[in-house]
Phi, psi and omega in degrees: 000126170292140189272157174227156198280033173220024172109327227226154180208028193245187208205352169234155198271021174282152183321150164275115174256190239276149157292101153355112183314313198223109182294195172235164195277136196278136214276181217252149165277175201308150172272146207192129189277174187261055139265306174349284229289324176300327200257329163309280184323313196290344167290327174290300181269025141250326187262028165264315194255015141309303191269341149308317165293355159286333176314299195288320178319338155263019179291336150250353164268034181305304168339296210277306210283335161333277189324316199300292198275329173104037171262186174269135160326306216276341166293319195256013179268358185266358154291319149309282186296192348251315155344274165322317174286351205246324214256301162264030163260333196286318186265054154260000165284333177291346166308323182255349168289001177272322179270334188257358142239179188297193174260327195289316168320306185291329174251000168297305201309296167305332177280341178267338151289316205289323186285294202304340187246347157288320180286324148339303175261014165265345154259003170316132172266308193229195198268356182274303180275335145310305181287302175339308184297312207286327184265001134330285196272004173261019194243309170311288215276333179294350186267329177285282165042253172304306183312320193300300188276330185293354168267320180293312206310300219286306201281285216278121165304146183281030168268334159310323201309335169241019133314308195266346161323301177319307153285354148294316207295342183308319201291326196276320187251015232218302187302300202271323189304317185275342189320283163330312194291307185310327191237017170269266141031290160310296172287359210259327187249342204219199194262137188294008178295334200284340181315283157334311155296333151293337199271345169293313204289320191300318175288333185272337169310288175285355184290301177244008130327286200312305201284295166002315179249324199263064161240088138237171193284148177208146175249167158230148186251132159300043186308129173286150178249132198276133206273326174307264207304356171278320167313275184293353173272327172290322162277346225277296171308300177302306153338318202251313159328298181309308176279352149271345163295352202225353175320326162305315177291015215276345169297315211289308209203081183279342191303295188310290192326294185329296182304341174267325161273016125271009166265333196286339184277306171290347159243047150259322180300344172283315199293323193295318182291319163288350189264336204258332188265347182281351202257352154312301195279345186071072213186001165295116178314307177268041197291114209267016185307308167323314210289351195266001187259111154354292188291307100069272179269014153298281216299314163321266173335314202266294190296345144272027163273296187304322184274311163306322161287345142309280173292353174303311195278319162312279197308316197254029164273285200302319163333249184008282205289322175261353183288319187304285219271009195027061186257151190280157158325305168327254188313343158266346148307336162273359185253012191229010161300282195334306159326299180278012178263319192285328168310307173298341184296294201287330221280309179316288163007260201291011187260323195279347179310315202290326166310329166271316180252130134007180172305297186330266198311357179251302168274352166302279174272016164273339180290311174294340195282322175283320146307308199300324182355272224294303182281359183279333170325307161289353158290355177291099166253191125025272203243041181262143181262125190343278139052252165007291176289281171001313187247358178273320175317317175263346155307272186326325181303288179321272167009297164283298153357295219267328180242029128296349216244305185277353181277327188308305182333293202244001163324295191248038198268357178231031170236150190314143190289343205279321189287350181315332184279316179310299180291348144275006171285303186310290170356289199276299171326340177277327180299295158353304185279330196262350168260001170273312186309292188325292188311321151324258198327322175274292180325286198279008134342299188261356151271345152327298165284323152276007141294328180286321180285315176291358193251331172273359201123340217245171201284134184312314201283313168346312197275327218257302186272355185274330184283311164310330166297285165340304177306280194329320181294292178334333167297308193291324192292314152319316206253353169301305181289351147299322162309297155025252155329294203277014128306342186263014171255137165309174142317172156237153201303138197290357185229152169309110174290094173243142179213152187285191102319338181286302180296330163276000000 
């Protein structure tokens, strides 16, 4: 049987039955020279950290893209949400598009929608067609995503694995952190059209890198689709991504928010219950199995931590700083680089430590590292000097690095290999939600709060650091319980867990 780089090596849709007591030795993934294997990956986490540094990337050219088409904040904040929104309905779906297409396919396909909504939004005539281009180009990222990490899993021997792992986490964490700084830079000299123009010849690149390289042998399974769990996974997810993105307004106007986060919890619990009964049959949209390993959901838990406390901090630094400390687009975009330099610098680093010692050393003090961040944050007024931030920042950076490097690593390190898509779909899909709560949670905190203080008297930069410090404890309060987690997640096992789909 040919191994296929998504796992999988059975070529009919028959049911999965019970395991066997005593497997056959689980066959090798493809042989592949480290020339391949270098031009896969590498194609897969440049154009994964293209498309992330896009999540973010309008976040200061927000203003401007306003002034242009003649919207609203509450309008134009829908590039963000609907990004987001596009982004969790589609990748709990990559569990069965992993198995029922090729990796080359899957990734011709995402990089060419991501190229159609980035030239679509360099000519958007109006703002309807600009959020189309984002949800374009958010249907290409929700799909590299999971392929990146359910491909390293698949390819790269494990004594490799978290070296290169290390070098993913740049693309996750890494991406959003520089967005801003990158399209501050952009609007600050050009149109904020060029954001996008810059982002073509780069996407056409990697694009036939990608056709180029990405030639391995693969099978694919005819799975039937269930169309019901294709349904409910779109409100369940999307429902709920929307009501946390719109959770701030909820004084204003509670109705949407609610009604959406009650259609998104009931019809997750319908998917989780149609998800547990389709997989006696094998016909599960969704496989939740992974969910029975410990380290698994530690792991799950802690990178929505991780994230939420990125982007939260990432979106309410730049707030502050330019309403508070009236520092230019600029210059906090250059005091928020050091950070995201150094991720790149460390992650290889702390990736060959997990190789050698395991998750604990990596993640134990990347978890305190990532707390002390988050409360050295809250020591941030007024007259605290750019220095400082500078350096409560790349402390917070280190931090994540180390446990973005050990989570990617040991998430799916005790699951089954036919399960790596399934589990890197959950994966990813937690990340999505724990950076829409967080990015809630820290903003509306901090505008909450400085609104109640300017209303009471007291002065807008007051309010703006006294509401950012609240968010921050909260922050902290969050990264603690990672602190936690993470003695509890193990090792992972020195052989590959791989079982076939035949074998289960």
């Amino acid at each position: 049987m040919a191994q296929s780089a998504e796992g999988t090596t059975s070529t009919h849709s028959a049911p999965a039955a019970q395991a066997s007591p005593a497997r056959p030795a689980p066959p090798a993934p493809p042989a592949l020279s480290t020339k391949q294997l270098t031009g896969i990956i590498g194609a897969l986490a440049l154009g994964a950290f293209l498309m992330i540094l896009n999540e973010t990337v309008l976040t200061v050219a927000l203003p401007s893209i306003m002034a242009d088409y003649d919207v609203t904040a509450e309008t134009g904040q829908w590039l963000t949400t609907g990004f987001l929104l596009t982004m969790a309905v589609v990748i709990p779906l990559t569990g069965y598009l992993i198995q029922r297409f090729t990796l080359r396919s899957l990734f011709v396909f995402a990089l060419s929608s991501f190229l159609v909504g980035i030239l679509l939004a360099i000519v958007a005539p109006g703002f309807s067609v600009l959020l189309l281009a984002r949800i374009i180009q958010a249907i290409g990222t929700a799909i590299v995503l999971p392929l990146l990490m359910s491909t390293t899993l698949s390819l790269v021997p494990v004594q490799h694995r978290g070296m290169v792992m290390g070098l993913n986490s740049i693309v996750i964490a890494v991406g959003p952190a520089i967005g801003p700084t990158v399209s501050g830079i952009i609007v600050n000299s050009l149109s904020w059209r060029w954001i996008f123009g810059v982002m073509l010849p780069l996407a056409a690149v990697i694009l036939i890198v990608g056709i180029v390289f990405i030639k391995v042998p693969s099978t694919t399974r005819r799975l039937p689709v269930d169309v019901f769990s294709v349904v409910l996974s779109a409100f369940a997810f999307g429902g709920l991504v929307y009501a946390i993105s719109t959770f701030g307004s909820v004084l204003d106007s509670p109705t949407i928010p609610l009604v959406s986060l009650v259609v998104g919890l009931a019809a997750l619990a319908l998917f989780i219950v149609r998800q547990l009964r389709l997989t006696r049959t094998g016909r599960e949209l969704l496989n939740l199995q992974p969910f029975t390993n410990r380290t698994f959901t530690l792991s799950v838990t802690m990178i929505m931590i991780a994230m939420g406390t990125l982007l939260g901090t990432v979106v309410i630094l730049p707030i502050f700083l330019q309403n508070g400390s009236g520092l230019s687009t600029m210059t906090i975009g250059m005091m928020l680089l050091p950070g995201g330099l150094i991720q790149v610098a460390v992650g290889p680093i702390f990736g060959r430590v997990f190789d050698r010692h395991g998750p604990r050393p990596v993640l134990i003090p990347g978890a305190l590292m990532l707390a002390l961040g988050q409360w050295l944050f809250t020591t941030i007024d007024p007259s605290t000097a750019p220095g400082l931030i500078v350096a409560f920042h790349t402390i917070f950076c280190i931090g994540l690095a180390m446990l973005m490097t050990g989570l990617l690593s040991a998430a799916l390190s005790d699951v089954p290999h036919h399960l790596y898509g399934h589990g890197s779909a959950i994966f990813n899909t937690g990340q999505q939600l724990g950076g829409a709560i967080g990015t809630t949670i820290f903003v509306t905190v901090m505008s909450a709060v400085a609104a109640a203080e300017t209303t009471g008297g007291s002065a807008l930069v007051d309010g703006l650091f006294h509401g950012a410090r609240i968010a921050f404890i909260i922050g902290g309060i969050l990264a603690t319980i990672a602190v936690v987690c993470a003695p509890f997640i193990k090792a992972p096992k020195r052989a590959d867990v791989i079982v076939s789909h035949d074998e289960a």
